[in-house]
C-alpha positions as CSV (number, residue, x, y, z in Angstrom):
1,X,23.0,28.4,-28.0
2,X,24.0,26.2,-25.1
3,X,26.4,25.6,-23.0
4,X,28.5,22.3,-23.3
5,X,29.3,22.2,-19.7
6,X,28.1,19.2,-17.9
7,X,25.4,20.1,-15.8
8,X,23.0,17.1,-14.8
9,X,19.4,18.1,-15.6
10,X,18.2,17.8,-12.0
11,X,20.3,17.1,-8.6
12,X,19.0,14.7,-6.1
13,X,18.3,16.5,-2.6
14,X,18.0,13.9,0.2
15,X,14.4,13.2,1.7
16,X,12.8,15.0,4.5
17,X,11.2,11.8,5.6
18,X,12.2,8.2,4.8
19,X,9.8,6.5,2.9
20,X,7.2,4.9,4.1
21,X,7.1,1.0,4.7
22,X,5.9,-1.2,1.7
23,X,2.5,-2.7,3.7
24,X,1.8,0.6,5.2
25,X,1.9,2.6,1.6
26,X,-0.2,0.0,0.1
27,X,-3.1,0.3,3.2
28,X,-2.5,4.0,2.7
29,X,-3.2,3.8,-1.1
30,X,-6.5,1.7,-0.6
31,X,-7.5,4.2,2.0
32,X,-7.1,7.1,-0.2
33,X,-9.5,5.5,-2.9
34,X,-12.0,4.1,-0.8
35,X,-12.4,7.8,0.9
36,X,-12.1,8.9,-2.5
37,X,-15.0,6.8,-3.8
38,X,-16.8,7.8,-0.3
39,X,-16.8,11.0,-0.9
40,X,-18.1,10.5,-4.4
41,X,-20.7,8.9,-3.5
42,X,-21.8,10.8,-1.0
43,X,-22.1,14.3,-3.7
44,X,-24.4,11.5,-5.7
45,X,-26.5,10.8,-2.6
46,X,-27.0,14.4,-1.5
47,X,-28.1,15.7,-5.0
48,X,-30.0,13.0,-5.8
49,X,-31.9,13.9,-2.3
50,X,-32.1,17.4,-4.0
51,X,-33.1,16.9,-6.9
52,X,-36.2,14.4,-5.9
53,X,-34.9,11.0,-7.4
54,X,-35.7,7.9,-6.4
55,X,-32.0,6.9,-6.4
56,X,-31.4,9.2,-3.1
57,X,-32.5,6.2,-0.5
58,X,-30.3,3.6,-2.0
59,X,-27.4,6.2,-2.4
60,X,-27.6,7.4,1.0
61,X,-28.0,3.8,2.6
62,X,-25.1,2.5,0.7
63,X,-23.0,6.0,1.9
64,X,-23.6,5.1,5.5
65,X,-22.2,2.0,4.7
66,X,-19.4,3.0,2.5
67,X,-18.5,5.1,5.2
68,X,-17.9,2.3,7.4
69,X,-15.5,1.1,5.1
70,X,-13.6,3.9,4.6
71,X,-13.2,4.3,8.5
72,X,-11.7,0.4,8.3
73,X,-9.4,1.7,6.0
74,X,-8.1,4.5,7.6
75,X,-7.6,2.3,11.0
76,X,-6.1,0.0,8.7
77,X,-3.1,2.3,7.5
78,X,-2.8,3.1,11.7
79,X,-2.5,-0.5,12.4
80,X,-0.4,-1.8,9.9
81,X,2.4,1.2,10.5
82,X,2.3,0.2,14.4
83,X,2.3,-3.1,13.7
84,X,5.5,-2.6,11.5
85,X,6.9,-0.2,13.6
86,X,6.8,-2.8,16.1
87,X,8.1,-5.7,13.8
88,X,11.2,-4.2,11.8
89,X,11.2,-0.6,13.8
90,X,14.2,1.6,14.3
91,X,16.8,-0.3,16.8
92,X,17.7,2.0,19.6
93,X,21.4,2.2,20.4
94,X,21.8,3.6,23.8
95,X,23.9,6.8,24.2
96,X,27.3,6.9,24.5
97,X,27.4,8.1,28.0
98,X,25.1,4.8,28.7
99,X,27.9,2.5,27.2
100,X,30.5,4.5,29.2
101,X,28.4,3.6,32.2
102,X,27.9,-0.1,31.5
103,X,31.3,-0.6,30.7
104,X,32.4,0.6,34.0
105,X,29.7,-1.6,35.7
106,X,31.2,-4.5,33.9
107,X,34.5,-3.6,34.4
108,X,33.9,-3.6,38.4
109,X,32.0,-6.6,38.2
110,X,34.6,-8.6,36.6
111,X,37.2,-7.5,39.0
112,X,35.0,-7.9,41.9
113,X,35.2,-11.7,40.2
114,X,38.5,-11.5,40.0
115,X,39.6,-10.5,43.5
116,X,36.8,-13.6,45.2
117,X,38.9,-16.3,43.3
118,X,41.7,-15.2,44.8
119,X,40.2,-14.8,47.9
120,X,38.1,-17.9,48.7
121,X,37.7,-16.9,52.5
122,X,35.9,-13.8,51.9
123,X,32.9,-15.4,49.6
124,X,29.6,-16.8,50.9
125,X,29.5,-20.5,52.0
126,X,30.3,-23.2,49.6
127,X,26.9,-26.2,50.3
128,X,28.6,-29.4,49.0
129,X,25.2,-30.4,46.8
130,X,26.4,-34.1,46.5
131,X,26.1,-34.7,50.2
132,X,22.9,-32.9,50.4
């Protein structure tokens, strides 16, 4: 008999790893099958060169070359997650000791400001531009 408490059937447990971008799952997927594929083809090449048939030269000209492709694709799922990274990567926000430090900086810079304006003596030369 079962109980009638209300237990959910699973729980959700947050992800190790947030989930990979849209374009770089999608160049990941193709990658996967054309390796896949690859490495089908390649079992056909070798035991057709073992067993004698006349399909081994076309099978293994056509793994070279499928091999090619599958290299493309694997660059391809490299350059489209640094490319995204680039685009829409994480923003960096600077430590909080960083902010304490630039506030300071602009803090003294804006009363260094302050105290020239009300000292006009003390600042570099004025050049009058409309005689010049």
């Amino acid at each position: 008999m079962r109980e009638s408490g209300n237990h959910p059937l699973w729980q959700e447990e947050p992800a190790a790893r947030r989930r990979m971008a849209d374009p770089v799952r999608t160049a990941a997927v193709r990658a996967v099958i054309i390796v896949a594929l690859t490495l089908i083809q390649a079992m056909v090449a070798f035991l057709s060169a073992l067993a004698g048939s006349w399909l081994a030269f076309p099978a293994v000209i056509s793994t070279v070359a499928s091999t090619v492709v599958a290299t493309w694709g694997v660059l391809d799922v490299w350059v489209t997650r640094q490319v995204w990274v680039q685009r829409y990567g994480v923003q960096s926000q600077p430590s909080s000791t960083a902010r304490q430090l630039r506030r300071e900086r602009r803090q003294a810079r804006k009363e260094a400001r302050r105290r020239a304006r009300r000292e006009p003596g003390d600042g570099p030369p004025q050049v009058d531009r409309a005689a010049a």
